[in-house]
C-alpha positions as a Markdown table, in Angstrom:
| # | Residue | x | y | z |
|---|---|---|---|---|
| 1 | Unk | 0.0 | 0.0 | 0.0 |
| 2 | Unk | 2.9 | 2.5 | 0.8 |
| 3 | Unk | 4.2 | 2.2 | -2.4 |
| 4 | Unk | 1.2 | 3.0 | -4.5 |
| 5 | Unk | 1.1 | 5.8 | -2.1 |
| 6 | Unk | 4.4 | 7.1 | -3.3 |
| 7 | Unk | 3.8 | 6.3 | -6.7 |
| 8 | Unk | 0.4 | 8.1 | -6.6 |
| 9 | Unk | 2.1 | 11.3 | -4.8 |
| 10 | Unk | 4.4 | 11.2 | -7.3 |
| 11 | Unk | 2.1 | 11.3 | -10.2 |
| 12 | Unk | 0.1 | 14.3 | -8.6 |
| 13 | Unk | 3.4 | 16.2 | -7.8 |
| 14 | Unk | 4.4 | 15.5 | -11.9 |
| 15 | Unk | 1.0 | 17.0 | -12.3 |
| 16 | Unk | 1.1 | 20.0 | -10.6 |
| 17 | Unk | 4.5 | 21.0 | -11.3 |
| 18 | Unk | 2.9 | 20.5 | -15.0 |
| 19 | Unk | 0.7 | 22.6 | -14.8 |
| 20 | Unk | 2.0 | 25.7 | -12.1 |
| 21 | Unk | 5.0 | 25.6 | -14.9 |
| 22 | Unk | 2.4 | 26.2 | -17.3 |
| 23 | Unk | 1.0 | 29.2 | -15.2 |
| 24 | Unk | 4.0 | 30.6 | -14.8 |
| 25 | Unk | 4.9 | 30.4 | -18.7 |
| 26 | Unk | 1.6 | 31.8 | -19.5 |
| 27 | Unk | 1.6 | 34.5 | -17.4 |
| 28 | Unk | 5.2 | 35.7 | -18.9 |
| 29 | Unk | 3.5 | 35.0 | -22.5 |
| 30 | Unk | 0.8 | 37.5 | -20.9 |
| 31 | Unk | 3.5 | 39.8 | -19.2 |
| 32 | Unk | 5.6 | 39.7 | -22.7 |
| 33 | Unk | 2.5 | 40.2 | -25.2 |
| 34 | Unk | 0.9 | 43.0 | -22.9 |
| 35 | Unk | 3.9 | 44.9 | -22.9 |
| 36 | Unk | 4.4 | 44.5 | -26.8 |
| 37 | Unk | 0.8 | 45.7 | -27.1 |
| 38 | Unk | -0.3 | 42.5 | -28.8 |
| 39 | Unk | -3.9 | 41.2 | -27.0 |
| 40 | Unk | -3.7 | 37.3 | -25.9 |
| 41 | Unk | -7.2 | 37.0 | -24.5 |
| 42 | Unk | -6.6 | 33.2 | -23.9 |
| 43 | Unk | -4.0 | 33.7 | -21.1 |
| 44 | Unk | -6.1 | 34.9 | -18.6 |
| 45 | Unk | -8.3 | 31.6 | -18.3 |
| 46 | Unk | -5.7 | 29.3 | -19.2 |
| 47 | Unk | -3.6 | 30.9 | -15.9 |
| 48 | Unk | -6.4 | 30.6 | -13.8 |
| 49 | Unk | -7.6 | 27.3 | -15.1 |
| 50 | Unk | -4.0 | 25.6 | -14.9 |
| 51 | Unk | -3.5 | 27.5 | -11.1 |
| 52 | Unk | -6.7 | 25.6 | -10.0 |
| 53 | Unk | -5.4 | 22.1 | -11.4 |
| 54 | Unk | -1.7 | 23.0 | -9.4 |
| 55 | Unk | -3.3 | 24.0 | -6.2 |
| 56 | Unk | -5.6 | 21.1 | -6.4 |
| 57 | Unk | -3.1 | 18.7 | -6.7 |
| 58 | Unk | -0.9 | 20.0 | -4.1 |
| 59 | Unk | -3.8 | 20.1 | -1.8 |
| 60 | Unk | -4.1 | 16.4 | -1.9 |
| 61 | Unk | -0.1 | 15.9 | -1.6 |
| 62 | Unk | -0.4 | 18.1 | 1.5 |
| 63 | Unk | -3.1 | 16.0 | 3.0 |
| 64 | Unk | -0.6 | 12.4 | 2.2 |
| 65 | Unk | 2.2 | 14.9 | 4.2 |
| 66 | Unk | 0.2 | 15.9 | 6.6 |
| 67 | Unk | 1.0 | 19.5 | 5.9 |
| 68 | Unk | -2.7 | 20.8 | 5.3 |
| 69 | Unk | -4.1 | 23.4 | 8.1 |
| 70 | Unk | -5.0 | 21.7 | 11.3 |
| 71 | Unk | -5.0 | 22.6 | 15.1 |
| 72 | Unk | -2.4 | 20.5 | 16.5 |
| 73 | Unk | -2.3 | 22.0 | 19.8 |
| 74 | Unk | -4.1 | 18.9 | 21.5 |
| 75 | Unk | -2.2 | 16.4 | 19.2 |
| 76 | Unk | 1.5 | 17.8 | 20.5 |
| 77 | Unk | 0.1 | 17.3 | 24.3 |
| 78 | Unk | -0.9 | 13.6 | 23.5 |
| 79 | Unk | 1.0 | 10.9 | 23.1 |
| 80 | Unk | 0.8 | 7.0 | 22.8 |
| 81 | Unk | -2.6 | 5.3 | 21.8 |
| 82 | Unk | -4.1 | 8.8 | 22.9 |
| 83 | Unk | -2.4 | 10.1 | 19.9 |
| 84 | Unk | -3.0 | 7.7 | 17.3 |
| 85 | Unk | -6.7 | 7.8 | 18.9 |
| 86 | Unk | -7.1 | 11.6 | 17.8 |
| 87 | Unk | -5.3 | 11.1 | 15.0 |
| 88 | Unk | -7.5 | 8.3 | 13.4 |
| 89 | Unk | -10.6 | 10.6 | 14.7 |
| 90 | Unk | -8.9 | 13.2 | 12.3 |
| 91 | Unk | -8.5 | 10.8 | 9.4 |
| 92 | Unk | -11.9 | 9.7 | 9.5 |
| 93 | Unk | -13.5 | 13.5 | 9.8 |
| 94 | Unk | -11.0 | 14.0 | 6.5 |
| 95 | Unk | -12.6 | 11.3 | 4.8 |
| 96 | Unk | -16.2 | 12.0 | 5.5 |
| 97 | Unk | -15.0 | 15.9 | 4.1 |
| 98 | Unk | -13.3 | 14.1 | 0.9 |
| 99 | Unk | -15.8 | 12.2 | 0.2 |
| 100 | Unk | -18.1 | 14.5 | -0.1 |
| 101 | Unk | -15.7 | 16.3 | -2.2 |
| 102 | Unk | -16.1 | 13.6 | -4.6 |
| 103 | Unk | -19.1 | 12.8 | -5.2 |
| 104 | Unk | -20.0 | 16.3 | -5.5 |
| 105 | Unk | -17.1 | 17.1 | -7.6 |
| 106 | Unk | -18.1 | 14.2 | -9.7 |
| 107 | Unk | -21.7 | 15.8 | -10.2 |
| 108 | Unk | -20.4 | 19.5 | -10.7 |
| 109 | Unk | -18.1 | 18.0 | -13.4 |
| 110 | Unk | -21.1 | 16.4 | -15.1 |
| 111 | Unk | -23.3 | 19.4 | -15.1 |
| 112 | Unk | -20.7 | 21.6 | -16.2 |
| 113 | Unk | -18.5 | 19.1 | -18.6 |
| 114 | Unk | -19.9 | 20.7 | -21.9 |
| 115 | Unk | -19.8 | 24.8 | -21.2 |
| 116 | Unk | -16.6 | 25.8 | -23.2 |
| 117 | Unk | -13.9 | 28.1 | -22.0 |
| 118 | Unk | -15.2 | 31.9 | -23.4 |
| 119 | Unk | -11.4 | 32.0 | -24.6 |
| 120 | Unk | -10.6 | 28.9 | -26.4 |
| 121 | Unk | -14.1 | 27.5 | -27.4 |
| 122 | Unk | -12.5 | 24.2 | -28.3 |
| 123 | Unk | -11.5 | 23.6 | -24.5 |
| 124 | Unk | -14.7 | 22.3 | -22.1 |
| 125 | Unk | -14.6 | 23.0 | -18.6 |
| 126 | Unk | -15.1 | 19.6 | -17.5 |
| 127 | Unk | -11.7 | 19.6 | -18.0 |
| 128 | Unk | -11.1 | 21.7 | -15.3 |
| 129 | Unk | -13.7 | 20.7 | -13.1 |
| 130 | Unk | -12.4 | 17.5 | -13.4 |
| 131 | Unk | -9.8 | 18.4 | -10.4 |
| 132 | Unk | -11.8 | 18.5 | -7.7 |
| 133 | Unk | -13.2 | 14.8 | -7.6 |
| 134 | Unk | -9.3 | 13.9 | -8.6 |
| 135 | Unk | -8.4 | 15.5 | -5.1 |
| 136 | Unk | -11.2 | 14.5 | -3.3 |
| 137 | Unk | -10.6 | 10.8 | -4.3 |
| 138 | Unk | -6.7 | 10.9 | -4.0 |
| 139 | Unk | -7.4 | 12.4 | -0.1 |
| 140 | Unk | -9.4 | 9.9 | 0.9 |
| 141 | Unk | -7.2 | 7.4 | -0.2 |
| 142 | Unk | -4.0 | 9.0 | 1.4 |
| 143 | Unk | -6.4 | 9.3 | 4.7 |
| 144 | Unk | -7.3 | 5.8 | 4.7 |
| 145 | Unk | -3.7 | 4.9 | 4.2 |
| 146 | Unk | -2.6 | 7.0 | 7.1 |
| 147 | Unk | -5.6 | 5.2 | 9.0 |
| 148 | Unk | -4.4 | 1.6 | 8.3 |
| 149 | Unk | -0.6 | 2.8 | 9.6 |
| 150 | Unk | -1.7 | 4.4 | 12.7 |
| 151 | Unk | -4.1 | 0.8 | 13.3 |
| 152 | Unk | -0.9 | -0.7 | 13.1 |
| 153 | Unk | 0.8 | 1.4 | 15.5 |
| 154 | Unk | -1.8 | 0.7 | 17.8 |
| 155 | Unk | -1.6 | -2.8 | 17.6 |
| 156 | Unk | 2.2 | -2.6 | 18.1 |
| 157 | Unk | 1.9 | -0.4 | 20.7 |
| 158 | Unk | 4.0 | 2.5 | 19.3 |
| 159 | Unk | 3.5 | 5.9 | 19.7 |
């Protein structure tokens, strides 16, 4: 299980770098054309568009790190079973919150799969809303994996 946990980290982080390079190129395309006095409509949505993919995917590696917001001032007073106890509690609040994220990320993308970007007909949203049922399943699978480690902490009696 860990390693398809790495290997699916490491697909999301290919992902996002993909596509927060592709920001970052089209916004100096926008910066460079703007300044040039040449109009690139398209730039604006597809900076925006491939900013939500990036932070969407690094959302979901943050989760797997355990890096996303929390209030960890009970969990640093807690140790032993205690704090695997809290921390599973955690896990399993994330998973409710994820998978609700998914299956309503699954419908948005449905309603919304044929509207076309205003800037590049050709391009459907769907492909953009495609990201949040994407991060929504990916966290609850990174929760459930930290769930079945911290079950086996418990049972060997680690802290």
């Amino acid at each position: 299980m860990n390693r398809f946990i790495k290997i699916l980290e490491r697909i999301q982080i290919a992902i996002g770098l993909l596509f927060l390079s592709l920001f970052f190129i089209v916004i100096l395309y926008q910066i460079a054309t703007r300044h040039l006095g040449i109009s690139a409509t398209w730039t604006v949505e597809m900076a925006t568009n491939s900013f939500i993919w990036a932070t969407f995917m690094g959302a979901a590696i943050m989760v797997n790190r355990r890096e996303h917001f929390n209030f960890d001032i009970l969990l640093k007073k807690l140790t032993g079973k205690k704090k695997i106890t809290l921390t599973i509690f955690n896990d399993l609040i994330l998973i409710l919150f994820n998978i609700a994220l998914f299956i309503y990320g699954i419908k948005v993308c449905q309603q919304f799969w044929n509207y076309n970007w205003t800037s590049i007909p050709e391009l459907k949203m769907g492909y953009v809303w495609i990201a949040i049922p994407i991060m929504g399943g990916t966290m609850v699978i990174y929760s459930v994996s930290h769930i079945i480690n911290h079950l086996k902490a418990w049972k060997g009696g680690q802290a």
